[in-house]
DOZA-519374 format. One record per atom (N, C-alpha, C): residue number from 1; x, y, z. Coordinates in Angstrom, 3 decimals. Last residue first. Example, Ala and Ser with C-alpha at 12.3 -4.5 7.8 and 13.67 -1.06 7.14 Angstrom:
% DOZA-519374
ATOM     n         xx         yy         zz
ATOM     2     12.850     -2.250      7.080
ATOM     2     13.670     -1.060      7.140
ATOM     2     12.900      0.030      7.870
ATOM     1     13.190     -5.690      7.800
ATOM     1     12.300     -4.500      7.800
ATOM     1     13.200     -3.300      7.800
This chain:
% DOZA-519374
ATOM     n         xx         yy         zz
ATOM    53     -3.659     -1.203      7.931
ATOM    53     -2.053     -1.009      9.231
ATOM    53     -2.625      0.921      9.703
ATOM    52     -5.013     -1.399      6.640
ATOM    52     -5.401     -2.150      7.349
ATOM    52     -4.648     -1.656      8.361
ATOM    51     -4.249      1.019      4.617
ATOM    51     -5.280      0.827      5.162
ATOM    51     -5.347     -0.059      6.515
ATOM    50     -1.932     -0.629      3.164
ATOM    50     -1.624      0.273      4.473
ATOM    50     -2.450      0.492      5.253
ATOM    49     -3.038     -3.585      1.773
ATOM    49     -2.294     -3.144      3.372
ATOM    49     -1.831     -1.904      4.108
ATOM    48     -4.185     -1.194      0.438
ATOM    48     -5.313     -2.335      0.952
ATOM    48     -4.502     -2.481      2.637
ATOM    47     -2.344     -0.403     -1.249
ATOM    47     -3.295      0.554     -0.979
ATOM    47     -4.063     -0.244      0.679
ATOM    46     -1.076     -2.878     -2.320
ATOM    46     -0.379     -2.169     -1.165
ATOM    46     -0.973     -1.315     -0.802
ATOM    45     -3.444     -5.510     -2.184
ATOM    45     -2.773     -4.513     -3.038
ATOM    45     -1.959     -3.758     -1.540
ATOM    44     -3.218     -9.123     -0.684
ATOM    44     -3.835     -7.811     -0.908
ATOM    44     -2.522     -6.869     -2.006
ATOM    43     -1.595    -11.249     -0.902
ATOM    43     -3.277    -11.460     -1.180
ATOM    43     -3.743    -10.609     -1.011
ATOM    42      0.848    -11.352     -0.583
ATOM    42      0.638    -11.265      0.353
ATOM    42     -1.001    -11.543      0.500
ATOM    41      1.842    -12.090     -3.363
ATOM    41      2.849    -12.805     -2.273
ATOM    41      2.113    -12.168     -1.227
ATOM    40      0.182    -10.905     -5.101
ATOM    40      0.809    -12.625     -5.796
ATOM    40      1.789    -12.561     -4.656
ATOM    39      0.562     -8.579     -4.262
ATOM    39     -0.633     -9.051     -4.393
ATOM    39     -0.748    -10.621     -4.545
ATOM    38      3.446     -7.322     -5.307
ATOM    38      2.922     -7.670     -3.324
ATOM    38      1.614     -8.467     -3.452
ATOM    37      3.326     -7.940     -7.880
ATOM    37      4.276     -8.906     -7.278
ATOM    37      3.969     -9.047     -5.869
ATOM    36      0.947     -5.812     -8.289
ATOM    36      0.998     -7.421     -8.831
ATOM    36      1.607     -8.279     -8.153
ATOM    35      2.548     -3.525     -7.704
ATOM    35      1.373     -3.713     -6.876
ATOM    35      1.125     -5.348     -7.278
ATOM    34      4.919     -3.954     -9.558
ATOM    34      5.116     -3.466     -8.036
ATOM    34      3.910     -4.127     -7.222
ATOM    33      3.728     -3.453    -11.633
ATOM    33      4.254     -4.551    -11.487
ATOM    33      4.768     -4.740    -10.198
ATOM    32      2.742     -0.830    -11.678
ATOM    32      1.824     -1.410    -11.916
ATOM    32      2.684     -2.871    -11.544
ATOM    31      4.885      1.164    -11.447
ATOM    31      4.287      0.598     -9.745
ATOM    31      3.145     -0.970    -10.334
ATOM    30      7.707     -0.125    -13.232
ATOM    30      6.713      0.447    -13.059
ATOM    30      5.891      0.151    -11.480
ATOM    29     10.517     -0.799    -12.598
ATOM    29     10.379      0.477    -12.998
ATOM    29      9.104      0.947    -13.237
ATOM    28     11.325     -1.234     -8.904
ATOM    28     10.473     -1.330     -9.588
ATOM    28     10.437     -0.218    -10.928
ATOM    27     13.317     -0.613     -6.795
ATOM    27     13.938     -0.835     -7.717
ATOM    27     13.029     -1.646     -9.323
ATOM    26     12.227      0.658     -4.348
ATOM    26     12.483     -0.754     -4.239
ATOM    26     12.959     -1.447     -6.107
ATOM    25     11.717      3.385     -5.292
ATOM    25     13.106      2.989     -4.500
ATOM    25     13.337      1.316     -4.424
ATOM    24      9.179      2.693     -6.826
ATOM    24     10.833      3.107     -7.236
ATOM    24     11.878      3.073     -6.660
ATOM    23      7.420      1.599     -5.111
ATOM    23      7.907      1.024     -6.108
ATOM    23      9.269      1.404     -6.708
ATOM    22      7.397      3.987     -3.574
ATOM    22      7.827      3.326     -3.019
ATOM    22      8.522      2.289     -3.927
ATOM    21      6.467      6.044     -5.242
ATOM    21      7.683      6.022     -4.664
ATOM    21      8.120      4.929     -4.231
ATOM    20      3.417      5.038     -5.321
ATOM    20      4.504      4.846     -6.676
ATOM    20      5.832      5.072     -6.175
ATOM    19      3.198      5.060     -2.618
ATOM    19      2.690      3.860     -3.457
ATOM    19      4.034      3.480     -4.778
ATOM    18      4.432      8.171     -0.981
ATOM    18      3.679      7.539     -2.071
ATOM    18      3.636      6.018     -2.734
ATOM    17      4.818      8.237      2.063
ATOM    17      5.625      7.703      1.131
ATOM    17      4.274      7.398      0.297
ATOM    16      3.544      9.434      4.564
ATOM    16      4.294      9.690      3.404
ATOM    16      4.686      9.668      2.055
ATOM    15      2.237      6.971      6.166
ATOM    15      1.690      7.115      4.556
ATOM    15      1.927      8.265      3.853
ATOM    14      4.335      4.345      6.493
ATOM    14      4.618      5.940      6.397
ATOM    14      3.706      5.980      5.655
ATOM    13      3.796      1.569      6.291
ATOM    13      3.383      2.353      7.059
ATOM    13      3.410      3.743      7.612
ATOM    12      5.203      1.114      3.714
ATOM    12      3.799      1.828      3.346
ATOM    12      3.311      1.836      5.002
ATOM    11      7.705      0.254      4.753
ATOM    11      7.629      1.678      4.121
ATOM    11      6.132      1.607      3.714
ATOM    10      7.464     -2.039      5.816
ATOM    10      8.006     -1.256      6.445
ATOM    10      7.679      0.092      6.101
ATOM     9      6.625     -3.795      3.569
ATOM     9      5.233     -3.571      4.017
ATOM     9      6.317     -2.454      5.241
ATOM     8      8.971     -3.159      1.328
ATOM     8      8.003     -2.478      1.159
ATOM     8      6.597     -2.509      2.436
ATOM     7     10.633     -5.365      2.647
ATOM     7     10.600     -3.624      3.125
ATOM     7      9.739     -2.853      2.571
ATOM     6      9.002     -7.570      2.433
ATOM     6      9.460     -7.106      3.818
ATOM     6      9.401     -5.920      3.805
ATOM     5      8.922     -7.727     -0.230
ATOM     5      7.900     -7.011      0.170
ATOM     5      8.203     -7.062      1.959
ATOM     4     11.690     -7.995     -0.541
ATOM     4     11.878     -6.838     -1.323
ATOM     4     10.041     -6.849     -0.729
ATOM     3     12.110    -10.669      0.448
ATOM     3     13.046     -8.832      1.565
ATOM     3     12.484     -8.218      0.447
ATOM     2     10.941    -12.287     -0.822
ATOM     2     10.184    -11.605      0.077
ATOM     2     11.220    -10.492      0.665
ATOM     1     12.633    -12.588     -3.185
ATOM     1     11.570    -11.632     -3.373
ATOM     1     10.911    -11.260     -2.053
């Protein structure tokens, strides 16, 4: 599970890339379980870490 928030923290420094896109290419079918699984392995939402970045 961490290569799957490796490349998600790669791709929310595009802030291109929509949140929910991102969940989908990383093979999420909802974002709501997307944002849970980075939150339960990094201690922020993915909104939170792009902000910071």
């Amino acid at each position: 599970m961490w290569l799957v928030i490796e490349e998600a923290n790669g791709r929310l420094f595009d802030a291109n890339n929509a949140i929910n896109d991102i969940s989908l290419q990383l093979g999420f079918k909802y974002q709501q379980h997307f944002t849970r699984l980075f939150k339960q392995k990094t201690g922020i939402k993915p909104n939170e870490f792009r902000n910071l970045n």
